[in-house]
TIBALO-943994 format. One record per residue (C-alpha): residue number from 1; residue in three letters; chain; x, y, z. Coordinates in steps of 0.02 Angstrom, whole numbers, plus 32768, in hexadecimal, padded with zeros to 4 digits. Layout:
N
- seq / type / mol / x / y / z
- NUM / ALA / A / X / Y / Z
...
//
This chain:
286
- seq / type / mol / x / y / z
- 1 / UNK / A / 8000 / 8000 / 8000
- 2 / UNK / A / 8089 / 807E / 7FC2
- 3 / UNK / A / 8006 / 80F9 / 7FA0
- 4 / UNK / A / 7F84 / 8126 / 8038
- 5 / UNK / A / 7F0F / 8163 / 7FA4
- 6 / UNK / A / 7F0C / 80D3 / 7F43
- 7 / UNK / A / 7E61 / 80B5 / 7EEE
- 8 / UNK / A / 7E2D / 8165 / 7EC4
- 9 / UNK / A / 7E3E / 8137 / 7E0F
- 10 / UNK / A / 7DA3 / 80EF / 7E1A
- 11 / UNK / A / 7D55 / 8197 / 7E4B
- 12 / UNK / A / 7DAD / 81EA / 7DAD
- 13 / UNK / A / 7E41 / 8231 / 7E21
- 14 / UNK / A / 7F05 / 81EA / 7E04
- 15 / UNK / A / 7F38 / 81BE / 7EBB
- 16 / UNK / A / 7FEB / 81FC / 7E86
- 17 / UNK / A / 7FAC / 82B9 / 7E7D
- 18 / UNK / A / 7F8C / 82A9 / 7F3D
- 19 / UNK / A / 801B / 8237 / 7F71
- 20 / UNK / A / 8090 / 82BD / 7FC2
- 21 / UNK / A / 801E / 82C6 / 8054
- 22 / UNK / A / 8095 / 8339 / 80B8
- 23 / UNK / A / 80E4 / 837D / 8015
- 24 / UNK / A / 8118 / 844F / 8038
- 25 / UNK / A / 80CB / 8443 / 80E1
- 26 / UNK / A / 8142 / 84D7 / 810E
- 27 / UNK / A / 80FE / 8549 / 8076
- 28 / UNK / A / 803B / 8520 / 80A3
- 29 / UNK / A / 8068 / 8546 / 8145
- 30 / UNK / A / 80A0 / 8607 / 8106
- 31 / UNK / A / 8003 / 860B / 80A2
- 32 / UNK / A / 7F93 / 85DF / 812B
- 33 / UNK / A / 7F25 / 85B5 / 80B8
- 34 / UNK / A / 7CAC / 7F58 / 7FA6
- 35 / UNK / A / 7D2D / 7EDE / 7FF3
- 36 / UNK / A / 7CBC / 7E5F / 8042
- 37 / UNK / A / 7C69 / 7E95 / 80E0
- 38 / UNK / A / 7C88 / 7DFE / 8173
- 39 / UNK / A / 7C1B / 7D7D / 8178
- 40 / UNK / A / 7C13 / 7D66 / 8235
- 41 / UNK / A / 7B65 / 7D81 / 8282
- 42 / UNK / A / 7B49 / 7E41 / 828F
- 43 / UNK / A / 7B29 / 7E80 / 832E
- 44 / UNK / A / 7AB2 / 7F15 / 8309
- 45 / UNK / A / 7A41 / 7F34 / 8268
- 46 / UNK / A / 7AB6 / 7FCE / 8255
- 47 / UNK / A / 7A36 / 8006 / 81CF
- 48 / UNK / A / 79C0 / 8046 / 8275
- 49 / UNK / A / 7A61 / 80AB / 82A3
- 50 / UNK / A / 7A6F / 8103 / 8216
- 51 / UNK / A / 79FE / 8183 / 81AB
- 52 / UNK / A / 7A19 / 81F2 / 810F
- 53 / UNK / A / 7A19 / 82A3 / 812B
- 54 / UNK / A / 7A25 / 832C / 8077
- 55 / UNK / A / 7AAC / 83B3 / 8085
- 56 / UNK / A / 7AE4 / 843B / 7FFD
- 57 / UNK / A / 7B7C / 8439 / 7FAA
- 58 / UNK / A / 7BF5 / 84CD / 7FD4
- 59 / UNK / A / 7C61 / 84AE / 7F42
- 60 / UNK / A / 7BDA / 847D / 7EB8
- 61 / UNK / A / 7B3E / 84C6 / 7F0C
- 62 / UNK / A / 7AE0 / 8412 / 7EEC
- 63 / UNK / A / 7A75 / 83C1 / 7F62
- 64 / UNK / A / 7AAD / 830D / 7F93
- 65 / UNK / A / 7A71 / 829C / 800E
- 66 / UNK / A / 7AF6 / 8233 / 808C
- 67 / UNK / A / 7AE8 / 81D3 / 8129
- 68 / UNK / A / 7B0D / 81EF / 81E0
- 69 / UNK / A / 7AFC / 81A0 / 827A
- 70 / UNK / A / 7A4E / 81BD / 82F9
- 71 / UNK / A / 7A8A / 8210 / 837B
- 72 / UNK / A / 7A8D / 81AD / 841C
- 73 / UNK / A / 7A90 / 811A / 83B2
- 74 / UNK / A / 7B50 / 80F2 / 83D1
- 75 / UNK / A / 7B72 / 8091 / 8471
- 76 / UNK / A / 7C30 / 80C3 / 84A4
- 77 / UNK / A / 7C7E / 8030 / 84E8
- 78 / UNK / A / 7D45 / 8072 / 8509
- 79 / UNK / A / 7DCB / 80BD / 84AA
- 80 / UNK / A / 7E6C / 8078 / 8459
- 81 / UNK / A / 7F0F / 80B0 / 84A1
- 82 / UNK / A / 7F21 / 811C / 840A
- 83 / UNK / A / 7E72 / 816C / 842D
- 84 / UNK / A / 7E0F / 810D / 83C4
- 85 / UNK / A / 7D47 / 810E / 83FF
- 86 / UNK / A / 7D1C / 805C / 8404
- 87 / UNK / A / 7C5C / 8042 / 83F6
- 88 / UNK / A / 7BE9 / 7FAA / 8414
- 89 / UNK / A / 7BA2 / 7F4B / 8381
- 90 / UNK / A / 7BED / 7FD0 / 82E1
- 91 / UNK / A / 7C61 / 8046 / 82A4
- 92 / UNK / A / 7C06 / 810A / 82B1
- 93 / UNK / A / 7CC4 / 813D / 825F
- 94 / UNK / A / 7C73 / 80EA / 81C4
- 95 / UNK / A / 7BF1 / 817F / 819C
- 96 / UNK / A / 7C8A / 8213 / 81C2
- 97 / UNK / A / 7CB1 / 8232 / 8133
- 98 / UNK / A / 7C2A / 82AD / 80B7
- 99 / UNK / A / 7C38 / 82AD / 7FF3
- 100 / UNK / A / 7BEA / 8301 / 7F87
- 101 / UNK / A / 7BC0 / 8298 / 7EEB
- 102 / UNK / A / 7BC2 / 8305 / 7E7F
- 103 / UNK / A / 7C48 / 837B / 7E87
- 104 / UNK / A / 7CC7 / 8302 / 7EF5
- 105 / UNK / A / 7CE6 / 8375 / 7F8B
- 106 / UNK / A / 7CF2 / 831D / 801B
- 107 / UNK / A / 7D17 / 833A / 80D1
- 108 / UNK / A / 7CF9 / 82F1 / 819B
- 109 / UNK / A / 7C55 / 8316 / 81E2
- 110 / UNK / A / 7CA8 / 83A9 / 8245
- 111 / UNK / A / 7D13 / 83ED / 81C0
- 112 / UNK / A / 7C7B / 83E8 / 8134
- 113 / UNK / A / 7C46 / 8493 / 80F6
- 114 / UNK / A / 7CDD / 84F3 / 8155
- 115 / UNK / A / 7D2A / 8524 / 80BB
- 116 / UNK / A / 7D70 / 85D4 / 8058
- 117 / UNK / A / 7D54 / 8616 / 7FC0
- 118 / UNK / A / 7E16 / 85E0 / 7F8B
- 119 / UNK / A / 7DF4 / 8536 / 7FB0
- 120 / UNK / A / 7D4D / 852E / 7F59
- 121 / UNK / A / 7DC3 / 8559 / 7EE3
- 122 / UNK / A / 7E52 / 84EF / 7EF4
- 123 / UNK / A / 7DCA / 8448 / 7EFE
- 124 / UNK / A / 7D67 / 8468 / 7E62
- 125 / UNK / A / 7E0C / 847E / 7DFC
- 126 / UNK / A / 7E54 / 83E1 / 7E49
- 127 / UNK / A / 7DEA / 836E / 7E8B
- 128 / UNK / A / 7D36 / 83AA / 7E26
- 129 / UNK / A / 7D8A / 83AD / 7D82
- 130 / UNK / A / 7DC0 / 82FB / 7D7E
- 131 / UNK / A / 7D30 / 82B8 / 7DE5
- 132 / UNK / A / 7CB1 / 8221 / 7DA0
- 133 / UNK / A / 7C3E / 8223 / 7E17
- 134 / UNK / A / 7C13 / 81B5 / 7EB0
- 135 / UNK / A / 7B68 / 813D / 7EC5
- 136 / UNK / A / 7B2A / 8152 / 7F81
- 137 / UNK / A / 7B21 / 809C / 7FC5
- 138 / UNK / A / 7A6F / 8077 / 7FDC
- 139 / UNK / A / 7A84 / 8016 / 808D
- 140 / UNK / A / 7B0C / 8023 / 80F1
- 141 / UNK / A / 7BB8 / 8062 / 80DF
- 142 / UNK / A / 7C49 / 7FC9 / 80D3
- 143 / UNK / A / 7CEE / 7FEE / 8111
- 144 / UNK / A / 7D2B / 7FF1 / 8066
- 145 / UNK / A / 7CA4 / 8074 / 8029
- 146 / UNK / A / 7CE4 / 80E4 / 80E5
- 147 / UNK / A / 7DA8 / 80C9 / 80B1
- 148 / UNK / A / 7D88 / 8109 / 7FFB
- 149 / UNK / A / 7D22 / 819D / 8046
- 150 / UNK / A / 7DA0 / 81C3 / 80C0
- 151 / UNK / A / 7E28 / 81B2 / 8034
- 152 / UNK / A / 7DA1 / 8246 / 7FD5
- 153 / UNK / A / 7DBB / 82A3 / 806E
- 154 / UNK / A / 7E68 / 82A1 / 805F
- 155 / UNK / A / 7E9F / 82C9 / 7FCC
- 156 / UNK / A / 7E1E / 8366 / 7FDB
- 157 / UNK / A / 7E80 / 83A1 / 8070
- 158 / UNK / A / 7F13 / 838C / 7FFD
- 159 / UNK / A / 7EC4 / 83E7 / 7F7C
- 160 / UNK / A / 7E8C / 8470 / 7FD4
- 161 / UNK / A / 7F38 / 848A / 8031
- 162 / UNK / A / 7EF7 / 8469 / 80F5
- 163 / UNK / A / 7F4D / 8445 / 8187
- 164 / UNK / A / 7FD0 / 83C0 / 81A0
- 165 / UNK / A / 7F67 / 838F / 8240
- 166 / UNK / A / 7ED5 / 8389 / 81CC
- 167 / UNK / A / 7F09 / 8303 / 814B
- 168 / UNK / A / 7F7B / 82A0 / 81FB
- 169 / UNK / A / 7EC9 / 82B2 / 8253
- 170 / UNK / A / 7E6E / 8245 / 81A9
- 171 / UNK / A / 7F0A / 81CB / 81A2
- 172 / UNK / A / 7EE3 / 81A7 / 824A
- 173 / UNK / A / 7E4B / 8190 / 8225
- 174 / UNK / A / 7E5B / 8112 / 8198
- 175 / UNK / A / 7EB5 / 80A4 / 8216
- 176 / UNK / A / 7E2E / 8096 / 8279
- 177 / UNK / A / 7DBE / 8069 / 81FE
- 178 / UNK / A / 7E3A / 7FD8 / 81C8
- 179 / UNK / A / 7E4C / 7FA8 / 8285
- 180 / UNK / A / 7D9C / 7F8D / 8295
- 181 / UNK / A / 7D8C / 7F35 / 81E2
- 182 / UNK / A / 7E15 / 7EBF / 8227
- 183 / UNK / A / 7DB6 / 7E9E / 82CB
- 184 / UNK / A / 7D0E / 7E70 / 8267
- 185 / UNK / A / 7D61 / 7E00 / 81FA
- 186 / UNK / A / 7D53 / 7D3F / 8242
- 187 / UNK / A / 7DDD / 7CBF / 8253
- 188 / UNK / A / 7DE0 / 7C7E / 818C
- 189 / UNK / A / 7E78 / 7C4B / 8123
- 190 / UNK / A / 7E09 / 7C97 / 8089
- 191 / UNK / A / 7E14 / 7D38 / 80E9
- 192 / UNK / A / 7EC3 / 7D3D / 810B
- 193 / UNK / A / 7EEB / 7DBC / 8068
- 194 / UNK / A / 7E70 / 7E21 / 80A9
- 195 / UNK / A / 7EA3 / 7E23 / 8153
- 196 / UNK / A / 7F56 / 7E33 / 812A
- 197 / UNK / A / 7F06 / 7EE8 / 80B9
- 198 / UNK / A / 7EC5 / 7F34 / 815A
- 199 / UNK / A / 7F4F / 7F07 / 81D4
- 200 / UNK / A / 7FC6 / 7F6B / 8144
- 201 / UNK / A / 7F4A / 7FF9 / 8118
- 202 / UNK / A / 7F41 / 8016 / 81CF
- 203 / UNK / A / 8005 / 801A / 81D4
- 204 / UNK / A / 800F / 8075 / 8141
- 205 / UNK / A / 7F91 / 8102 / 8185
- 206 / UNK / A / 7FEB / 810C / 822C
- 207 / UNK / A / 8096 / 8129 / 81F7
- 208 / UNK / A / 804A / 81B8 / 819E
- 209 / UNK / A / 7FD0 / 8203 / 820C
- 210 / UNK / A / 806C / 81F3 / 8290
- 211 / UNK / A / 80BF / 825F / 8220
- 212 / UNK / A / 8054 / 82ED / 81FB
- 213 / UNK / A / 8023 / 8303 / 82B9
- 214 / UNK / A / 80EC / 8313 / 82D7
- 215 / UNK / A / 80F4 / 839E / 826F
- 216 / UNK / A / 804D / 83F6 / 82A7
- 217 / UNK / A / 809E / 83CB / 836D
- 218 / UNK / A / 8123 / 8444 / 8338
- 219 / UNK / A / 80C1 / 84D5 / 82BB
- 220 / UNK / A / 800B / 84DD / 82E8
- 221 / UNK / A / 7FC5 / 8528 / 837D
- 222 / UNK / A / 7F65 / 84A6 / 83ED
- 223 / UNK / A / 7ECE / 847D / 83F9
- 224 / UNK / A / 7F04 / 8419 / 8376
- 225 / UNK / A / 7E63 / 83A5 / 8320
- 226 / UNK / A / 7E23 / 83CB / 83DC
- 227 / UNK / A / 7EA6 / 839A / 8418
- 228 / UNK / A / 7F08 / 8401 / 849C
- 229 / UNK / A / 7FC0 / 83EB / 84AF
- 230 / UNK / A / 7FC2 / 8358 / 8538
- 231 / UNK / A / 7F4A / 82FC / 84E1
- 232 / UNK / A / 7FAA / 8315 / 8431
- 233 / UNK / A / 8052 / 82DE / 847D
- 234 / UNK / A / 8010 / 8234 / 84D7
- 235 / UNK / A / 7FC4 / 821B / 8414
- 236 / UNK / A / 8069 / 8231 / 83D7
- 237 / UNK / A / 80B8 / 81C3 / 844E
- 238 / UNK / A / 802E / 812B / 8426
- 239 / UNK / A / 8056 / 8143 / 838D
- 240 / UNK / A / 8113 / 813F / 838B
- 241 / UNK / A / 80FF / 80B4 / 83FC
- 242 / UNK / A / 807A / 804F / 8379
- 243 / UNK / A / 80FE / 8087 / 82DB
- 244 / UNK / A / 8193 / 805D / 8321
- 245 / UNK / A / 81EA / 80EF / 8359
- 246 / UNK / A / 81F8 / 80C5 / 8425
- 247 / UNK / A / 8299 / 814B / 8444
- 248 / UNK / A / 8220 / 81DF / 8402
- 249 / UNK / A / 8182 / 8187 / 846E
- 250 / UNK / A / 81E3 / 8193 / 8509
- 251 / UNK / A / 820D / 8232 / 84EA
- 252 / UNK / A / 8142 / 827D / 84CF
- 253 / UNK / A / 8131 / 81F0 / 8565
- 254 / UNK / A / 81AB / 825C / 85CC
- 255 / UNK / A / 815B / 8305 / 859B
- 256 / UNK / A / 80B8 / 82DF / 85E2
- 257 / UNK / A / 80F3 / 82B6 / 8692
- 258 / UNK / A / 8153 / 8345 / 868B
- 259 / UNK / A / 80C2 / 83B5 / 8652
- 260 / UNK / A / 8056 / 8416 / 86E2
- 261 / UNK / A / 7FB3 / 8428 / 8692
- 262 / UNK / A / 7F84 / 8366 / 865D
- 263 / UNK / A / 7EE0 / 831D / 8699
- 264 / UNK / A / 7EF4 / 826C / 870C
- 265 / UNK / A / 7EA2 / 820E / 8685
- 266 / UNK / A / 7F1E / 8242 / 85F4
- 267 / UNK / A / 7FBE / 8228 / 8688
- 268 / UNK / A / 7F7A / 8190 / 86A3
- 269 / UNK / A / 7F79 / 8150 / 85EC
- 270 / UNK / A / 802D / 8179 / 85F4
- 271 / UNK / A / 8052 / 810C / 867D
- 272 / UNK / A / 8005 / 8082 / 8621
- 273 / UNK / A / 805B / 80AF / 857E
- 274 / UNK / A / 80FF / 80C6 / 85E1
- 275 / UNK / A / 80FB / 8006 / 862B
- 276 / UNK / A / 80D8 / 7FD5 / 8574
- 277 / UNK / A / 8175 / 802A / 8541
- 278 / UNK / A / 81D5 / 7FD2 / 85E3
- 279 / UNK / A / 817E / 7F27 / 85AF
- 280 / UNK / A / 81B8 / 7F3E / 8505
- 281 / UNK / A / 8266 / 7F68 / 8531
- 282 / UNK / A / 8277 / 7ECF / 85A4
- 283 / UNK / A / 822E / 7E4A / 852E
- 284 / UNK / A / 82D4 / 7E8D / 84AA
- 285 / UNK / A / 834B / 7E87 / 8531
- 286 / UNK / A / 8322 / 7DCC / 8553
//
């Protein structure tokens, strides 16, 4: 999975356009500017959690209808050590991500409409212009119809010159949508190419969201995707820890404890991450 945006041919877009996610961070910065699903037993008719709702285009001006979840209809069960809302019987993550399918702009739920006249500009010329149009799944959304959506997303943020946090935040994002893919998939050697697809998109999509929230760490002002500082460096040091890069996890490890203003739970997640990093250490040493 060399390229994270690999499959946007089929929406009339050439991945390769949008490959340098980070590409001339530093000048933005100056600008300001259907796999399978699982055939395990579903838990919930995730149909009754869901409903289509019509919005109008910013970019196009075009009505389109999408779907999102009820609210109060997502049970939160717990939360990944890299902050990933677990919830009981489906994936809400799945419905995130808006398109319009007409015009191709896409964006998150909370990001969708918040958008300047230059970047109006900026998607019609490079994301509108090439776009074919995508059909709105009747039923539910699969993981695979979420990823490409979220890949949309992406490449608009790309195409519209936002925030390195932005595009890290969608990465991040993508990985959780593989990680719960992965966990919905049984036991089955006929699954094993597909399971061995998520456990490297998710790999693939942290190594890059990891990336883009080290650079926003050091040039944006927090809060930072709602995230404030303390929160932003234990992120960072999950997700050193989950890609690999245990000297630098320490190190965000190291600036929480020694940071006045963190809350017990966030302190406490360090501790935890902390004796992973110990655990991890020990099991090399023997």
């Amino acid at each position: 999975m060399d390229n994270l945006l690999a499959g946007l041919d089929k929406l009339g877009l050439n991945p390769n356009d949008f490959s340098s996610i980070y590409e001339n961070e530093e000048e933005l910065k100056k600008e300001e500017v259907k796999e399978e699903e699982n055939s395990g037993a579903p838990v919930v008719n995730e149909e009754e959690y869901v409903f289509e709702k019509t919005i109008c285009c910013p970019v196009c001006g075009r009505e389109f209808k999408t779907k999102a979840v009820r609210t109060g209809k997502a049970k939160l069960v717990g939360t990944d050590t890299d902050l990933k809302p677990v919830y009981a019987g489906f994936e809400p993550l799945k419905y995130d991500v808006i398109v319009c399918l007409h015009c191709g702009y896409a964006a998150t739920s909370k990001a969708f409409g918040h958008i300047t006249p230059g970047q109006v500009k900026l998607i019609r010329e490079n994301i509108s212009a090439g776009f074919r149009g995508m059909t709105n799944s009747t039923g539910i959304y699969t993981f695979q119809d979420a990823i490409d959506r979220h890949k949309l997303a992406l490449a608009n943020v790309i195409a519209m010159k936002g925030k390195s946090s932005e595009r890290a935040y969608i990465c991040l994002k993508m990985a959780w949508l593989y990680r719960s893919m992965l966990s919905g998939l049984p036991e089955d050697d006929k699954l094993a190419k597909l399971r061995q697809e998520c456990i490297d998109g998710e790999n693939t999509c942290l190594k890059s969201a990891y990336e883009g929230f080290k650079f926003s760490y050091s040039k944006e002002v927090p809060p930072i995707c709602g995230m404030d500082i303390n929160t932003l460096t234990y992120l960072l040091a999950e997700l050193a820890r989950r890609c690999g890069d245990y000297e630098n996890s320490k190190r965000y490890v190291a600036t929480i404890f020694n940071s006045r203003n963190v809350n017990s739970r966030l302190k406490e997640r360090a501790r935890e991450l902390k004796e992973v990093l110990l655990n991890q250490e020990k099991s090399k040493g023997k």
